[in-house]
ZANU-569386 format. One record per residue: residue in three letters; x, y, z of N, C-alpha, C in turn. Coordinates in steps of 0.05 Angstrom, whole numbers, plus 5000, padded with zeros to 4 digits. Layout:
REM residues N
ALAXYZXYZXYZ;...
REM end
This chain:
REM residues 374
UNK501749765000500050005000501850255000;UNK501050424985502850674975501450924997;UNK503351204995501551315007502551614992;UNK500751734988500151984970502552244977;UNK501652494972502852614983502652715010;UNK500252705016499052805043500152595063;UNK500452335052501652065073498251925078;UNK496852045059494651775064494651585046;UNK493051375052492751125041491951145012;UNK493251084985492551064960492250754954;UNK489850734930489250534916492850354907;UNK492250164917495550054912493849694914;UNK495749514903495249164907493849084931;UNK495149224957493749164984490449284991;UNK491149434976487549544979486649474963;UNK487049434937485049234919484348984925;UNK486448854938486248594957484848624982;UNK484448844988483248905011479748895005;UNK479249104986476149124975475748804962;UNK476948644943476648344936475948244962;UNK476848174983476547975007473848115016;UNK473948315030471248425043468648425028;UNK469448434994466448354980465548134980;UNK467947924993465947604974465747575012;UNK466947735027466647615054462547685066;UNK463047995045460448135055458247965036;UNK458347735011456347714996456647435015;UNK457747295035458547095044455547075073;UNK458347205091456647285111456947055141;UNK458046875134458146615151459446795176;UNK461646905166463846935197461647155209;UNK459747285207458747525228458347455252;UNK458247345263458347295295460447265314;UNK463447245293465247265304466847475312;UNK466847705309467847965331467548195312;UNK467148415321465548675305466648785280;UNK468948645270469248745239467748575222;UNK465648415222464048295200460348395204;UNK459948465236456848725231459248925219;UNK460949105226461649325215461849315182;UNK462949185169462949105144459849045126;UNK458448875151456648825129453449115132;UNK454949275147453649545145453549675116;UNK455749655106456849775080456649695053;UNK456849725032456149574998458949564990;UNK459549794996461949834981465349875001;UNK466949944989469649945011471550195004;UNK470850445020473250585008475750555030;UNK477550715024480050685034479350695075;UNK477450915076478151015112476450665117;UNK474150555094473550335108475150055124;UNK476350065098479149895100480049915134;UNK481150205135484350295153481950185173;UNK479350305184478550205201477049935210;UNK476749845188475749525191478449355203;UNK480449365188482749295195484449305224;UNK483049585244484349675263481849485285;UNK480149385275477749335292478348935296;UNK480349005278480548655271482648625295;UNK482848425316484348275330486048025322;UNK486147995304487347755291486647505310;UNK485447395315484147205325484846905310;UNK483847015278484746755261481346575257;UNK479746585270477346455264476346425239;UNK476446685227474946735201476446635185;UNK480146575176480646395159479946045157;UNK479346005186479445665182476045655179;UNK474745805188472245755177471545835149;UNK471845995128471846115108472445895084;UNK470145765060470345645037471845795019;UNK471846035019473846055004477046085007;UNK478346045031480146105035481745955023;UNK484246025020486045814998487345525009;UNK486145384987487145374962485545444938;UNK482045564949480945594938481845814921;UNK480045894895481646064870481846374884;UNK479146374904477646654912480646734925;UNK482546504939483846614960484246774983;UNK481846724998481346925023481846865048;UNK483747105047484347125080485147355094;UNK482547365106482347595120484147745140;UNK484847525155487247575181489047755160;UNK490547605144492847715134492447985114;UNK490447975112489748145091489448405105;UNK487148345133486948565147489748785161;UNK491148485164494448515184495848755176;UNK496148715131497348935119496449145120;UNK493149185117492549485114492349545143;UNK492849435167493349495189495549715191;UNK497749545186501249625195501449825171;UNK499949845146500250165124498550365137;UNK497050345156494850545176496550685184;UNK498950515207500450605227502350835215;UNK503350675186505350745176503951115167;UNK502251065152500251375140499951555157;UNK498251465188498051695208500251725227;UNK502651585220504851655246505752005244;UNK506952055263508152315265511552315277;UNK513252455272513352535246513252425222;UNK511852465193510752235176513452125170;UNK515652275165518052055152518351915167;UNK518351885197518351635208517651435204;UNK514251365195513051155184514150895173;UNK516850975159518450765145519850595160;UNK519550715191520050535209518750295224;UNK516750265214514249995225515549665204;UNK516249845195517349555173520749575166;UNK522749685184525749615186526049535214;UNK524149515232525049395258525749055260;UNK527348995272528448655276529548615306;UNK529548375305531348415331534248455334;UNK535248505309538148545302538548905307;UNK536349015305535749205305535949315330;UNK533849165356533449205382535549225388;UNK537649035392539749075403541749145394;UNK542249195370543549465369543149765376;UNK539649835387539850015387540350005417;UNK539749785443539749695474543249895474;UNK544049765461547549755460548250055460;UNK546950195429548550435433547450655458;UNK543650555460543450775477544450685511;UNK545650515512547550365544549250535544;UNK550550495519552850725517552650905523;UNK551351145513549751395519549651455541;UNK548251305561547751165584549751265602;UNK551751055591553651065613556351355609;UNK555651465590557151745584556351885602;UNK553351925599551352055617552452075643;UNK552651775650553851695685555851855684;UNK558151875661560652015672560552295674;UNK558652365658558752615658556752815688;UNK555552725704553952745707554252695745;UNK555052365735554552335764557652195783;UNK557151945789559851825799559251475790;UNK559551455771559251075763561350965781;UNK563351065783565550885799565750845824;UNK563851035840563851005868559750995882;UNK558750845862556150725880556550695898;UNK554750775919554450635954551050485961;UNK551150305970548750245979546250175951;UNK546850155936544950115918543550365900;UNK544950595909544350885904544050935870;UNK542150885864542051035831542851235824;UNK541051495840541351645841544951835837;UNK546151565853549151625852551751625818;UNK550051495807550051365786549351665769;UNK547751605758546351865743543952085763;UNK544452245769542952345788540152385778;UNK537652435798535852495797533952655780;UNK535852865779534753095769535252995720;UNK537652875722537952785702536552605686;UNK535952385705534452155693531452375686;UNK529752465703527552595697527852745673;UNK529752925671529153145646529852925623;UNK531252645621531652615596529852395591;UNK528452265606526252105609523452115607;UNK523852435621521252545615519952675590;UNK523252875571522952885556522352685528;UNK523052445533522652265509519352115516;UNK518852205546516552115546514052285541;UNK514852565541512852625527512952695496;UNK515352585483514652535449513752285448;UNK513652125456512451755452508951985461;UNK508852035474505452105481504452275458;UNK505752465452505052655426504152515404;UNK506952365393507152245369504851955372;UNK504351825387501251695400499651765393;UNK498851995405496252225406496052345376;UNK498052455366496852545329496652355322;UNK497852065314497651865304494451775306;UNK494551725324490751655332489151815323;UNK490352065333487252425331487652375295;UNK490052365283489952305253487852045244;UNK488051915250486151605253483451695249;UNK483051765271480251765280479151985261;UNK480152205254478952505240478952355217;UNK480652215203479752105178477551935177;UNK477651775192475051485199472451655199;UNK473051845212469651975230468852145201;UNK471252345192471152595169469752385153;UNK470052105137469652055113467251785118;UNK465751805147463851685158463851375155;UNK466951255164466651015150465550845176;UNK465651025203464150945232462050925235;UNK460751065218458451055229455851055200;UNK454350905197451950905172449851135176;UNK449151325155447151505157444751435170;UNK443951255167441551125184441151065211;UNK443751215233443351145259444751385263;UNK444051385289445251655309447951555327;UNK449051655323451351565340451251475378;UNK451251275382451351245419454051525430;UNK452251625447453051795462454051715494;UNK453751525500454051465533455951145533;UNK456751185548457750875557459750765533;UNK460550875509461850845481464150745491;UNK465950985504469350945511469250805528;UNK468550665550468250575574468450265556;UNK465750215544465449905530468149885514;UNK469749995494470950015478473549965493;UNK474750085526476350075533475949795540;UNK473949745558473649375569474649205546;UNK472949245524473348995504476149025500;UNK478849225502479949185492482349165515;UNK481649225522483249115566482948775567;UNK481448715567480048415573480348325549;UNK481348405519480948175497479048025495;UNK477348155494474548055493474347865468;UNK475447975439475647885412477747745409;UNK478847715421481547505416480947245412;UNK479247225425478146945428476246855419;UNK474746935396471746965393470046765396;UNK470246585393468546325400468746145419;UNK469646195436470546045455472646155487;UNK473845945503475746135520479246085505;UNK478845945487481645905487481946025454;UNK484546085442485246265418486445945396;UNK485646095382485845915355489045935343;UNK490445715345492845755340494045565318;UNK491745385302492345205285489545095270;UNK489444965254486744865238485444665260;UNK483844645269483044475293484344465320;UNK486244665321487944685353487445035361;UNK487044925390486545185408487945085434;UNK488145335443490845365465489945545483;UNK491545685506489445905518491646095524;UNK494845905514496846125516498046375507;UNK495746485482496546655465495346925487;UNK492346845484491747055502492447035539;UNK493946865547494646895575497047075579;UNK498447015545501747205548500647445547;UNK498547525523497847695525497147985549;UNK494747765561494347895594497147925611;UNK497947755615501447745632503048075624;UNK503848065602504648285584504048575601;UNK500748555581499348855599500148825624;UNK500048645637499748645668501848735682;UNK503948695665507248735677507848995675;UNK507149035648507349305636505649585650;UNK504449545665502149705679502949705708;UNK503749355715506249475746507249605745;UNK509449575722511949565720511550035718;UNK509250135706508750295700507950495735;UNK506350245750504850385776508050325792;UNK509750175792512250195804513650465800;UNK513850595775514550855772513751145784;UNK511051055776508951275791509651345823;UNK509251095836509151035859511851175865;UNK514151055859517051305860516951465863;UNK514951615839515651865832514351985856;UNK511451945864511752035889512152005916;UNK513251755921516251785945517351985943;UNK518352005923520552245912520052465925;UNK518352525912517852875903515953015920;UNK514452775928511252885948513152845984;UNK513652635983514452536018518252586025;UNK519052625996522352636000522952426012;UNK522652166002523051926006524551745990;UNK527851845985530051735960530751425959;UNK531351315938531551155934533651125938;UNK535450875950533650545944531550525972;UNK529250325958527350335973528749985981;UNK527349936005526449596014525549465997;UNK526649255993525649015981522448975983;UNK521249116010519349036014516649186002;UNK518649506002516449695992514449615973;UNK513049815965510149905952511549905919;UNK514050065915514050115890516749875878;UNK518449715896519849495894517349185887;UNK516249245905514448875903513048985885;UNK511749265866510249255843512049235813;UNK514949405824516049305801517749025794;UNK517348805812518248655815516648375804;UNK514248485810511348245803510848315778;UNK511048645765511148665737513048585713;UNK516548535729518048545714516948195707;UNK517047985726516347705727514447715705;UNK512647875709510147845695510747925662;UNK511948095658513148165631515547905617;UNK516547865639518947665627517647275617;UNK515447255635514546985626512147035602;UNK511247275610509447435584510247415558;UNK512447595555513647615526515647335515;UNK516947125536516746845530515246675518;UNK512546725526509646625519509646725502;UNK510146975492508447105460510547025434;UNK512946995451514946875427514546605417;UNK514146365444513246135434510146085414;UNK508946235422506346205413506546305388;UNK508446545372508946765350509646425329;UNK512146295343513146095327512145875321;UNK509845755337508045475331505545575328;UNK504845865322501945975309502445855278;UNK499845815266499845855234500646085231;UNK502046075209503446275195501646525169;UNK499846275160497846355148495846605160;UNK496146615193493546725208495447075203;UNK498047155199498647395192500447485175;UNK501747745175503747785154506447845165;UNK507247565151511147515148513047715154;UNK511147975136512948195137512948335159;UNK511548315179511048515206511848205225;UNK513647995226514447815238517548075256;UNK518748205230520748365255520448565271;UNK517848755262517348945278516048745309;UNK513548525308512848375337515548265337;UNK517348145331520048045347520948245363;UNK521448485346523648715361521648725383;UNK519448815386518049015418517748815431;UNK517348545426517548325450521148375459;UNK522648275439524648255448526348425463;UNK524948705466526048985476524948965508;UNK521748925500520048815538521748645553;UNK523048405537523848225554526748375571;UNK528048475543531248625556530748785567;UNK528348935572528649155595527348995621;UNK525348785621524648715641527348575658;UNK528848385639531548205650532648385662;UNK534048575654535548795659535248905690;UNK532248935689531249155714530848985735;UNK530048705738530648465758532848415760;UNK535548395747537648325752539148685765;UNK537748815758539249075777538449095806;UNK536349035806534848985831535848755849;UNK536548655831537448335852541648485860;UNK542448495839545348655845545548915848;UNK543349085858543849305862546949385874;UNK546549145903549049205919551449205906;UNK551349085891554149015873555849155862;UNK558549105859560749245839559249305814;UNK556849125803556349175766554749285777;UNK553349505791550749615790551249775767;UNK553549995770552950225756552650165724;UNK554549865713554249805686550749695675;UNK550349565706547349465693545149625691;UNK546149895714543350115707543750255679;UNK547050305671546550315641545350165635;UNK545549855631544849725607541449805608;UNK539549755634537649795643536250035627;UNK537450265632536750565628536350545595;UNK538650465586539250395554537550235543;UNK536250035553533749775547531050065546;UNK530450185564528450275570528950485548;UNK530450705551531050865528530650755506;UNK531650525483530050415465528450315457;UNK526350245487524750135481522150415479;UNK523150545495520850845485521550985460;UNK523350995450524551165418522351025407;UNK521550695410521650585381518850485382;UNK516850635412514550525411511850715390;UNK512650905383511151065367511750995336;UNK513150775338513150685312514050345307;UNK512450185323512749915328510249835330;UNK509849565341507749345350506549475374;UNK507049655388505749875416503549975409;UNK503550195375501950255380498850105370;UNK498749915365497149665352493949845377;UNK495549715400492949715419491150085423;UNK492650235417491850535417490250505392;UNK490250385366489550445346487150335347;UNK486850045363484449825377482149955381;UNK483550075404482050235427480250435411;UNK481250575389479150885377477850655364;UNK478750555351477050345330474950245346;UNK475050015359472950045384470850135393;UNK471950395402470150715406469050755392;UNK470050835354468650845336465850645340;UNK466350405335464850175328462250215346;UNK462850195377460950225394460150475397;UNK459350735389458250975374456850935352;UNK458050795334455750695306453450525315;UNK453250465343451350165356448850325360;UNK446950245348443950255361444350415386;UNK442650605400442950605420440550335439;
REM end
């Protein structure tokens, strides 16, 4: 899929492949019961481009609709939806990212990639330390001693609020196109006004669609498993400690003047501790399951961008448990580089990776449940 001058979606092979699958799916009709991109679709006659980006963002890849589907290949029709949906998914991301030349980055990420980038920003890292603070004389587990306080915030904070920006247009871009060119909603209903974002966030917190027929996820022609979506949940789960562990810091910090290192036992140690666990057997699970999934259920080509952000979760989760366990140690000050450096690439590269998948969910979602009857 090509993209114009503006960086939106033009008529290209993937969108003609895109309108082919959704017509014989919509003159079909079998899969509608399986999760809201087949009512959303069969709202419509026809398929223009914002239909596509958003049918596609509404899709969970689940995989149901290929093993159930007569026409799917080897048949001549060749339909498959998963994969089909998967591409004009990851050309969405690529069209509404910000800054737009970025975009070309959803499809050069690998894991050869991740860690080269872990590496140079360690490095960085540990300049930082020299410049800054005392790497050679840690006491007591003291980070702070390392790269001070005031440092880690301004350069942490700053990259954290470009990962939020570049988020936020990416989506507000999303959505103004979806809503501007009414592919959300059919003239014939009023849009739901109450309770929209709330449902939209559940279904997509809980993976409600992941699973659509059942409790366990479809991972082969007649095989289901329940570990795709348990890594899944694990993941969020770690990721959202691992997130309230920070928080929690921050105000030790700043509210009670309460410096770190905390107790093993603390509030913001045992949350980042149950999250890092939780991230590290998480993104294990999503790797095993990535490699004994059918292959058929997505696209080949977005196999390095989900390698790299798993493989970045895991190196910052390893990282941040093994600092924690050797804080006391001679290697602290090298592993809070490596640590700081894991985390640092893993935020550069989330406004343009497998991260922002679930933001794109979420409006899609919203959209969908707004087009609903009230």
């Amino acid at each position: 899929m090509r993209l114009d001058e503006t960086g939106r979606l033009t008529t290209a092979p993937t969108f003609e492949k895109g309108v082919h699958t959704l017509t014989v799916c919509n003159a079909c009709r079998y899969c509608e019961q399986y999760c809201p991109v087949f009512p959303a679709m069969e709202e419509r006659t026809a398929f223009a481009r914002t239909d596509l980006t958003y049918l596609a963002n509404l899709c969970h890849n689940c995989g149901e609709c290929l093993y159930a589907c007569q026409y799917a290949p080897p048949h001549e029709f060749g339909i498959n939806v998963p994969r089909t949906l998967a591409e004009i998914r990851v050309a969405s991301y690529e069209a509404y990212a910000w800054p737009r030349g970025l975009g070309a980055a959803f499809r050069r990420h690998s894991v050869l990639t991740a860690v080269v980038l872990v590496i140079a920003f360690s490095v960085v890292m540990l300049r930082v330390a020299r410049l800054t603070g005392s790497p050679a004389r840690p006491q007591g587990g003291d980070f702070y001693a390392v790269v001070p306080h005031a440092t880690m915030v301004a350069l942490f904070g700053a990259v954290f609020a470009f990962v939020v920006l570049a988020i936020g247009i990416g989506v507000a871009r999303f959505l103004g196109d979806v809503r501007a060119n009414g592919a959300g909603r059919p003239e014939d209903r009023q849009p739901r006004t109450s309770g929209a974002a709330w449902q939209a966030l559940r279904d997509a917190m809980t993976l409600r669609h992941l699973h659509a027929t059942g409790p366990d996820c479809v991972s082969g022609e007649e095989e289901r498993r329940p570990w795709r979506r348990w890594s899944h949940h694990l993941v969020l789960s770690g990721f959202l400690l691992c997130f309230a562990s920070t928080s929690v810091a921050a105000v030790y910090h700043t509210v009670f003047g309460w410096v770190a290192p905390y107790a093993y036992t603390s509030v913001p140690v045992v949350l980042g501790s149950v999250g890092g666990v939780a991230l590290l057997v998480g993104c294990a699970g999503l790797w095993v399951v990535r490699a004994r999934r059918d292959a058929a259920m997505g696209d080949p080509a977005q196999d390095g961008p989900d390698q790299s952000f798993i493989a970045l979760l895991f190196i910052v989760s390893f990282t941040g448990l093994a600092l924690l366990v050797l804080r006391e140690s001679a290697a602290m000050a090298r592993l809070l580089a490596l640590h700081l450096g894991s985390v640092l690439a893993l935020f550069v590269t989330l406004p343009y990776g497998k991260f922002v998948h679930g933001f794109y969910r979420i409006a899609a979602l919203w959209v969908y449940e707004r087009s609903r009857l009230l």
